[in-house]
C-alpha angles and dihedrals in degrees: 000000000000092000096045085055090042094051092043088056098047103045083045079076099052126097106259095250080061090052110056089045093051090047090050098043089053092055101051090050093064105126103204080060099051092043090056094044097053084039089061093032094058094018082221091168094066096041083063102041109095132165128182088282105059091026089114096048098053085049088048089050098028101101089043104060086045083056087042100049089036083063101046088045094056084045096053089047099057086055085056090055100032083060088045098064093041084053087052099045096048096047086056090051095047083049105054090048095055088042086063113030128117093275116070108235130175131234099266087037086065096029095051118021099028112035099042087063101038101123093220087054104047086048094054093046086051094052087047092052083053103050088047083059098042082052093046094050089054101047078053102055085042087057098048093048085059094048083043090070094046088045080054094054091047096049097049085042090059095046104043087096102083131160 
């Protein structure tokens, strides 16, 4: 409760163009959100569900979804860089043109009043923020394909026995 009321008095002081981006950019970084949308989107529940009747399909298929997801996790990794980059590049710009524009502003002015609430800025840090969880998704899944083939083992270990 304490953070809703700390971000609602603190975006009340911000211009109304601040504002909106910050608001949308809120709302899109909702993780619940991403998660269900990626979930939807690889339908990874059902790649690691098995039973005794599609165990030998997830082992046949096993090696190719870690490949798979490995993949989708590096590449994931490189948009986070690749933004980055882009972050890095436009804070320096910002900067620099702050620096040396027609009113004279020191080095924490511009660090700490001007560039959090640059727009541009505020937009770039949240689709940073979106590709780390979109990496993050992936290295998870990844993980989970490794532990799917000891679960496997385990299952087919505990029910050797028969009648």
């Amino acid at each position: 409760m304490n953070e809703e009321r700390t971000y609602t008095e603190l975006i009340s002081t911000y211009n109304e163009g601040t504002r909106e981006v910050l608001e949308r950019v809120r709302s899109e970084l909702n993780e619940d959100t991403i998660f269900a949308k990626m979930e939807q989107d690889y339908g990874v529940y059902d790649l690691l569900n098995f039973n005794e009747f599609n165990l030998k399909a997830r082992l046949e298929r096993l090696a190719f979804h870690m490949k798979d997801f490995k993949l989708k996790y590096l590449q994931e990794l490189a948009k986070v860089e690749q933004v980055q980059d882009r972050l890095d590049k436009t804070i320096g710009e910002k900067y620099q043109a702050l620096k040396n524009g027609e009113v004279s502003l020191t080095k924490t002015e511009i660090e700490k009043y001007y560039l959090p609430v640059d727009p541009q800025i505020v937009e770039l840090k949240g689709l940073l923020r979106k590709q780390e969880l979109r990496a993050e998704y992936f290295k998870a899944v990844w993980d989970a394909f490794e532990k799917l083939g000891w679960n496997i083992k385990a299952y087919i270990e505990l029910n050797k026995g028969g009648f």
